[in-house]
C-alpha positions, 0 to 999 in steps of 0.5 A: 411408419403410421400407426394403421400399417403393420406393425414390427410385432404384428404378426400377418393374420393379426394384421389382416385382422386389424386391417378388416376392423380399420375398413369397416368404419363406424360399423367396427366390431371385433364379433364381426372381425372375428366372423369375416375373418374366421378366428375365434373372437377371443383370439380377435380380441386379444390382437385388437389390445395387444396391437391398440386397434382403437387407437390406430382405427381412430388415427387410420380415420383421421388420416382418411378425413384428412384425405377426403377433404384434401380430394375435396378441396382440390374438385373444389378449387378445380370446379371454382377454376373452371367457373371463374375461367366460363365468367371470365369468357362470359365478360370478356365476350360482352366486353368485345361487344360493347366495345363493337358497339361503342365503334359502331355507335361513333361511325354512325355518329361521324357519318353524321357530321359528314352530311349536311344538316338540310340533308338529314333529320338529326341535330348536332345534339344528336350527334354529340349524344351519340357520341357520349355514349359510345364514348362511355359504353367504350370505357366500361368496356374497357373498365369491365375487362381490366376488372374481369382480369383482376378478379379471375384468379381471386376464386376461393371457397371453403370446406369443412369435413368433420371426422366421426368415429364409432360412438363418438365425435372428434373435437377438431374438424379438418378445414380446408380453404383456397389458402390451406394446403 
């Protein structure tokens, strides 16, 4: 059982009270509890200590930051998934079209050196150099899908979601990674 659930000697009214206090957050006031819920505030009161509001407000909080961030890591993580995953698209398409070119750029070359020399107005260098280059522009190529490969699933980022309560701070925050769960 956590402590914001009502409790074996918690009677319905005093309950629907507690729950009233526990949702209204940093504005928690038993005078407003009092007047939403229409009781006499004495009566608010003596519930509030009897059945340790202020303590399970401040656990009912800390689960609540505690879900908060748990949500926020998870859009977090979703929207790192999905920008790795547009990147990994975004390389791997200019990985295909260097390596178009680098085909392209060799084809050109071998047509080349099919033709005389009288014929033409290259030299061997031209060729040759043509041929480097496709060669190297076909090896990064190749060196930037494997990397693209590599990295698509090292995404990860981190999130900090500090826990307030009424009138004070909570020491511990709740810190979530990629890694944390």
């Amino acid at each position: 059982m956590q402590e914001w659930e009502q409790q074996p000697d918690e009677g319905a009214s005093a309950f629907a009270a507690a729950q009233t206090y526990f949702a209204m957050g940093r504005q928690r006031s038993q005078r407003r509890v009092a007047e939403q819920c229409q009781h006499s505030l004495s009566i608010v009161q003596r519930w509030a200590k009897r059945h340790r509001w202020m303590e399970r407000a401040r656990a009912y909080d800390t689960y609540c930051g505690q879900q908060r961030a748990a949500k926020l890591r998870q859009q977090h993580e979703v929207a790192a998934q999905e920008t790795a995953r547009k990147w990994q698209e975004r390389m791997a398409d200019e990985c295909e079209a260097e390596w178009q070119t680098a085909h392209a750029l060799t084809s050109k070359a071998n047509e080349m050196l099919a033709r005389p020399l009288e014929e033409a107005r290259w030299t061997w260098r031209d060729a040759v150099a043509m041929l480097r280059e496709a060669a190297r522009m076909a090896h990064e190529a190749a060196e930037a899908a494997t990397e693209a490969a590599a990295v698509a699933a090292e995404q990860s980022g981190e999130l900090t979601v500090r826990v307030e309560y009424v009138g004070e701070t909570l020491d511990e925050e709740h810190t979530a990674t990629g890694a944390d769960t």
